[in-house]
DRENTOR-273989 format. One record per residue (C-alpha): residue number from 1; z, y, x. Coordinates in nm, 2 decimals. Layout:
DRENTOR-273989
node nr NUM | Z Z | Y Y | X X
...
This chain:
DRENTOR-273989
node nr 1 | Z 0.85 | Y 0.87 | X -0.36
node nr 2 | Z 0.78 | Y 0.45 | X -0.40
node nr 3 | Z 0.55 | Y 0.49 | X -0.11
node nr 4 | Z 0.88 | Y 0.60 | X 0.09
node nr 5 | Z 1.09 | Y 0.32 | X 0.00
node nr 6 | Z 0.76 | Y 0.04 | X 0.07
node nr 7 | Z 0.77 | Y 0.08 | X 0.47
node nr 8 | Z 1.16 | Y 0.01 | X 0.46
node nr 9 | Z 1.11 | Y -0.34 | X 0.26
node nr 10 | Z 1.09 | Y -0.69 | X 0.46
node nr 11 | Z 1.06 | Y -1.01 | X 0.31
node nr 12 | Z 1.48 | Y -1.04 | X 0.39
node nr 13 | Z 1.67 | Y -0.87 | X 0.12
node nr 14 | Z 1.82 | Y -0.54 | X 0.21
node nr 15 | Z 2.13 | Y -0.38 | X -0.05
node nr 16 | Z 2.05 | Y -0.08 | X -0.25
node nr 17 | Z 2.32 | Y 0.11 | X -0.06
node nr 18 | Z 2.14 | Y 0.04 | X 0.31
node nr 19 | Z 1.83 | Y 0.15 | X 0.17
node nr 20 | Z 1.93 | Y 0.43 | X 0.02
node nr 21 | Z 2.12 | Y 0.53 | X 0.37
node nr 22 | Z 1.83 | Y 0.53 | X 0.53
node nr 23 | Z 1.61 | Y 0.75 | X 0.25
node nr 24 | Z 1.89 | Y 0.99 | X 0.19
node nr 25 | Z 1.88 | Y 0.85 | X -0.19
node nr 26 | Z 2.18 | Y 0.62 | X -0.40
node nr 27 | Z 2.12 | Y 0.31 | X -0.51
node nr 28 | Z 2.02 | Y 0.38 | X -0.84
node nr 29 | Z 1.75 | Y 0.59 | X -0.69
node nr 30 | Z 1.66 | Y 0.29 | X -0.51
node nr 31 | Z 1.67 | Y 0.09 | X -0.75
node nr 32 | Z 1.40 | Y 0.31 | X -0.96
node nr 33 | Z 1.16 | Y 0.31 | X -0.66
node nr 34 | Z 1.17 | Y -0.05 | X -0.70
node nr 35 | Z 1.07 | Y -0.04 | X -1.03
node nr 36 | Z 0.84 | Y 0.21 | X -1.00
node nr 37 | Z 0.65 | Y -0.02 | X -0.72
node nr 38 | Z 0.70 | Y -0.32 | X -0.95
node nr 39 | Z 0.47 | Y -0.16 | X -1.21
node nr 40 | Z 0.21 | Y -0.08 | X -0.98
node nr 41 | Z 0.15 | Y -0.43 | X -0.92
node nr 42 | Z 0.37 | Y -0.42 | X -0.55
node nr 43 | Z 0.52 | Y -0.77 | X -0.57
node nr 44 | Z 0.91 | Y -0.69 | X -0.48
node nr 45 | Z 1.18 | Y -0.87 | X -0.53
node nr 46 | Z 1.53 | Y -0.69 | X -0.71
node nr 47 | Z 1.79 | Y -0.94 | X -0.64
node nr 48 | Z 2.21 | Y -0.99 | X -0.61
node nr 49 | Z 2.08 | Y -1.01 | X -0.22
node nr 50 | Z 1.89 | Y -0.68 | X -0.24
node nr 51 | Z 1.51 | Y -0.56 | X -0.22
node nr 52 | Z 1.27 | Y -0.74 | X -0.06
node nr 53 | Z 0.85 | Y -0.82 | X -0.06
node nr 54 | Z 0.77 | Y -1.17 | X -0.17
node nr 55 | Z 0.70 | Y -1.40 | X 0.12
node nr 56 | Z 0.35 | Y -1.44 | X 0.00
node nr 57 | Z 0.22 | Y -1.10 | X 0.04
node nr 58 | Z 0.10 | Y -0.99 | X 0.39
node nr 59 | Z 0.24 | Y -0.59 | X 0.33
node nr 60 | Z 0.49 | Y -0.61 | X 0.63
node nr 61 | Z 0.17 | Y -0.69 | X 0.89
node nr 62 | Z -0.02 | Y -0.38 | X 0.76
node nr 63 | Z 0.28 | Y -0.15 | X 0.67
node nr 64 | Z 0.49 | Y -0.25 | X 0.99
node nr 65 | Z 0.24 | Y -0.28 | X 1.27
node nr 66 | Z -0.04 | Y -0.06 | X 1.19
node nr 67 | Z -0.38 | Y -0.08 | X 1.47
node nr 68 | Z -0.61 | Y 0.16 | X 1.51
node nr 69 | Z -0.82 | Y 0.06 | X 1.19
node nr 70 | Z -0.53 | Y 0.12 | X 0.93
node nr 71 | Z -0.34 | Y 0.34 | X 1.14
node nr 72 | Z -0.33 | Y 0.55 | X 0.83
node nr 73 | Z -0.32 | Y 0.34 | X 0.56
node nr 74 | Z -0.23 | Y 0.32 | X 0.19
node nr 75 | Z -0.08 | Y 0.03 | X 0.05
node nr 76 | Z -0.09 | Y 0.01 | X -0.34
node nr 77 | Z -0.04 | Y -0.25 | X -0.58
node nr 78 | Z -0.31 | Y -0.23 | X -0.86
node nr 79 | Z -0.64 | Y -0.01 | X -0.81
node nr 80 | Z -0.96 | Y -0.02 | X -1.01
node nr 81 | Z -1.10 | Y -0.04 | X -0.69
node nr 82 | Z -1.01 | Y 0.03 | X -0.31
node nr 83 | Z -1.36 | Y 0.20 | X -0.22
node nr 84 | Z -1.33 | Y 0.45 | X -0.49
node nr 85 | Z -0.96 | Y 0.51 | X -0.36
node nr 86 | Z -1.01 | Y 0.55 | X 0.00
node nr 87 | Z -1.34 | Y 0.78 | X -0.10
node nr 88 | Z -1.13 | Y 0.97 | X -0.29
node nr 89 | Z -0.90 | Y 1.00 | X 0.02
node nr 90 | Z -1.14 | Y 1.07 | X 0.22
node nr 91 | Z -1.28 | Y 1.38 | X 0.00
node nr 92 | Z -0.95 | Y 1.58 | X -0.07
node nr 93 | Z -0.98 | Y 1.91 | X 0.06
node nr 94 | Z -0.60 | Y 1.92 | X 0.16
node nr 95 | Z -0.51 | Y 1.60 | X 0.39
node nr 96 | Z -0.86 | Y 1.40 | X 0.42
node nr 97 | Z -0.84 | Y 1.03 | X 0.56
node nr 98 | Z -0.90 | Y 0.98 | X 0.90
node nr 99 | Z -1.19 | Y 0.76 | X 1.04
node nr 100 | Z -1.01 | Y 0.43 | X 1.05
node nr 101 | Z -0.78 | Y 0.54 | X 0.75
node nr 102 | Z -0.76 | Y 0.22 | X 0.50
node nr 103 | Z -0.64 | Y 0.13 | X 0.14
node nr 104 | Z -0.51 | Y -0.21 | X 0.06
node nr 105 | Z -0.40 | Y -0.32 | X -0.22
node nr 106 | Z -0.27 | Y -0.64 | X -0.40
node nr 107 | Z -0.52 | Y -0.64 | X -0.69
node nr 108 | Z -0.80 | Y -0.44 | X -0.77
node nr 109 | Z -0.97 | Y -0.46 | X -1.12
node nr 110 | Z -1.31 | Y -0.27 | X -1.10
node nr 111 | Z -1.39 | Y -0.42 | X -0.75
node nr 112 | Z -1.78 | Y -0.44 | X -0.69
node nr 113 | Z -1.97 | Y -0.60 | X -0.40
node nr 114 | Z -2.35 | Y -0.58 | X -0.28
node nr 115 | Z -2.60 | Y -0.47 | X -0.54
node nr 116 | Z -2.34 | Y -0.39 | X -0.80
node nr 117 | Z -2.16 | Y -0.76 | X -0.84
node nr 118 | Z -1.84 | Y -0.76 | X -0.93
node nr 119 | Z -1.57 | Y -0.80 | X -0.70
node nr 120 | Z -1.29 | Y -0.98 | X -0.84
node nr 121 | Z -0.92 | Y -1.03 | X -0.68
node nr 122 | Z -0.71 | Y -1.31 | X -0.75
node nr 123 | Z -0.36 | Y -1.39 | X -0.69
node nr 124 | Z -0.25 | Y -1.40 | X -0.36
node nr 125 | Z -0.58 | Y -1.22 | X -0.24
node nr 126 | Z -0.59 | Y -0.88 | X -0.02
node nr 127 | Z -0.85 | Y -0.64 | X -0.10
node nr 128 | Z -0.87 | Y -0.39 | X 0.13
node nr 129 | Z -1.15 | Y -0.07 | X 0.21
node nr 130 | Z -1.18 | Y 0.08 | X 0.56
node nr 131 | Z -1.33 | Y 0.45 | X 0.63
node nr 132 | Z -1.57 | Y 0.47 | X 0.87
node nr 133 | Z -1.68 | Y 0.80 | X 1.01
node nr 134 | Z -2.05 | Y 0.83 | X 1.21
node nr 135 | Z -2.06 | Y 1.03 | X 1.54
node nr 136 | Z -1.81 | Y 1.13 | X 1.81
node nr 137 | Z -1.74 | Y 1.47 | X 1.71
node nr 138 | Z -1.63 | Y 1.42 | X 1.33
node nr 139 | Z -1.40 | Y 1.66 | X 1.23
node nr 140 | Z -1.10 | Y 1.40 | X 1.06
């Protein structure tokens, strides 16, 4: 249920009570969600003024506008690494990602590059994977 209350966040403080509104949720609830997204490495902001993203994170562009790379996307805090999440994705049986379909996240920790480097995130870096699907008639 975070991943509901993420889409609703700006960088401008919102109250518990609006946010909650609009989730169907009370401010406690909303409250927890915060939390919840705090430990997974989203950087929010719990405030007297409210919830909001730090400034320095570029969540709103991918959660507000999405394009058609991203359309679907996942935002999470901290992964061990955004290939093996949007692979992961990509093989459920249930709901599979879509070509285009991305995860991005804030930090990942097991990130790995060409030839088996290591792929390391700092702070205020975006790592991000995109799914690509081959041929016109793919089924997702």
């Amino acid at each position: 249920m975070p991943d509901r209350l993420l889409p609703l966040l700006t960088q401008e403080p919102q109250t518990g009570d609006a946010l909650g509104a609009r989730l169907g949720v009370g401010r406690v609830t909303v409250n927890t969600l915060a939390r919840r997204l705090q430990d997974a490495g989203v950087p929010v902001q719990i405030g007297r003024a409210g919830y909001a993203l730090s400034a320095e994170t570029p969540a709103p562009q991918f959660v507000v506008r999405p394009t058609p790379i991203g359309a679907q996307l996942r935002y999470l805090g901290t992964v061990g690494s955004t290939q093996d999440e949007v692979r992961a994705w990509a093989d459920d049986p249930h709901a599979p990602a879509p070509h285009g379909a991305a995860v991005v996240a804030e930090r990942q920790t097991q990130g790995r590059g060409r030839r088996g480097r290591a792929w390391a995130t700092t702070h205020g870096t975006l790592a991000f994977s995109v799914l690509l699907r081959q041929g016109p008639g793919v089924p997702h």
